[in-house]
C-alpha positions as CSV (number, residue, x, y, z in Angstrom):
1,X,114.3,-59.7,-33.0
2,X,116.5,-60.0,-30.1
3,X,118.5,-63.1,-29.8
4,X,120.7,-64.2,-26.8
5,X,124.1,-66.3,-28.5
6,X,125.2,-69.5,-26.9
7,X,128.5,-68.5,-27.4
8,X,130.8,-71.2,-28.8
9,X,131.7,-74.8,-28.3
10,X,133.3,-76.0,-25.2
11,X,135.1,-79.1,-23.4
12,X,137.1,-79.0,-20.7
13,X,140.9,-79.5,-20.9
14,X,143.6,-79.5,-18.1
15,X,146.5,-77.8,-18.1
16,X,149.8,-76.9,-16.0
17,X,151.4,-73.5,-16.3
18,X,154.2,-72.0,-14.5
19,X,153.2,-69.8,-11.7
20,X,154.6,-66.8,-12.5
21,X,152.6,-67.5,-16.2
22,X,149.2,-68.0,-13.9
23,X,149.6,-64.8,-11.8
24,X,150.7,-62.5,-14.6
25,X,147.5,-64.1,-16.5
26,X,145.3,-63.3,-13.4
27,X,146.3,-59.8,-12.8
28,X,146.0,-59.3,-17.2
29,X,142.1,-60.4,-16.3
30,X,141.8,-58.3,-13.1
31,X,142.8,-55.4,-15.2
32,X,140.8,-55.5,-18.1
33,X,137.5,-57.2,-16.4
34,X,137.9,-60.8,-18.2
35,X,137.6,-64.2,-16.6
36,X,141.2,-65.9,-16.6
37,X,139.3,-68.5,-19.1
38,X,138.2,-65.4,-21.5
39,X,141.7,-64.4,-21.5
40,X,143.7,-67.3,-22.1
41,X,141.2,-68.5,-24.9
42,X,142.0,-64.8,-26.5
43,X,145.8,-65.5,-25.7
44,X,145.7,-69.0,-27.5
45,X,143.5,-67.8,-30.5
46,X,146.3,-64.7,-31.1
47,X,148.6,-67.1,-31.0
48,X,147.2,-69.7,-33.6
49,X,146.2,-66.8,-35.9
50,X,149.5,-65.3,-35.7
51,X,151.2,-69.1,-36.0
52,X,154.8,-68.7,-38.6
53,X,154.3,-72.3,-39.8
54,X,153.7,-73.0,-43.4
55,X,152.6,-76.2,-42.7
56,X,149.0,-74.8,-41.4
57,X,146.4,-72.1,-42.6
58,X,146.8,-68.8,-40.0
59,X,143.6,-69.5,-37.5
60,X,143.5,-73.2,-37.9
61,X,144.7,-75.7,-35.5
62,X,147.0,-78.8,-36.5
63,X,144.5,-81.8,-37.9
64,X,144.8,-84.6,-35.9
């Protein structure tokens, strides 16, 4: 049976970036038919999986 998927969890977060950051970001989406929001949330998962810190599993963000 077909079933649509919600996707994941969200909550909305502010954040300030350089402008060069933002319009290499935007052009990245442009090119490869992504929302700047699917992007960066692919950017900031490759970067916690990918982490050098012994302190934290790869994948898993710091417990608060």
């Amino acid at each position: 049976m077909f079933k649509v998927q919600k996707g994941y969890d969200r909550e909305s977060k502010t954040f300030r970036l350089p402008i060069e950051m933002i319009e290499h970001l935007e052009e990245l989406a442009a090119e490869n038919n992504l929302s700047l929001n699917q992007l960066v949330v692919q950017c900031l998962n490759y970067a916690l999986e990918n982490l050098e810190n012994t302190d934290h599993e790869a994948g898993q963000a710091p417990k608060k």
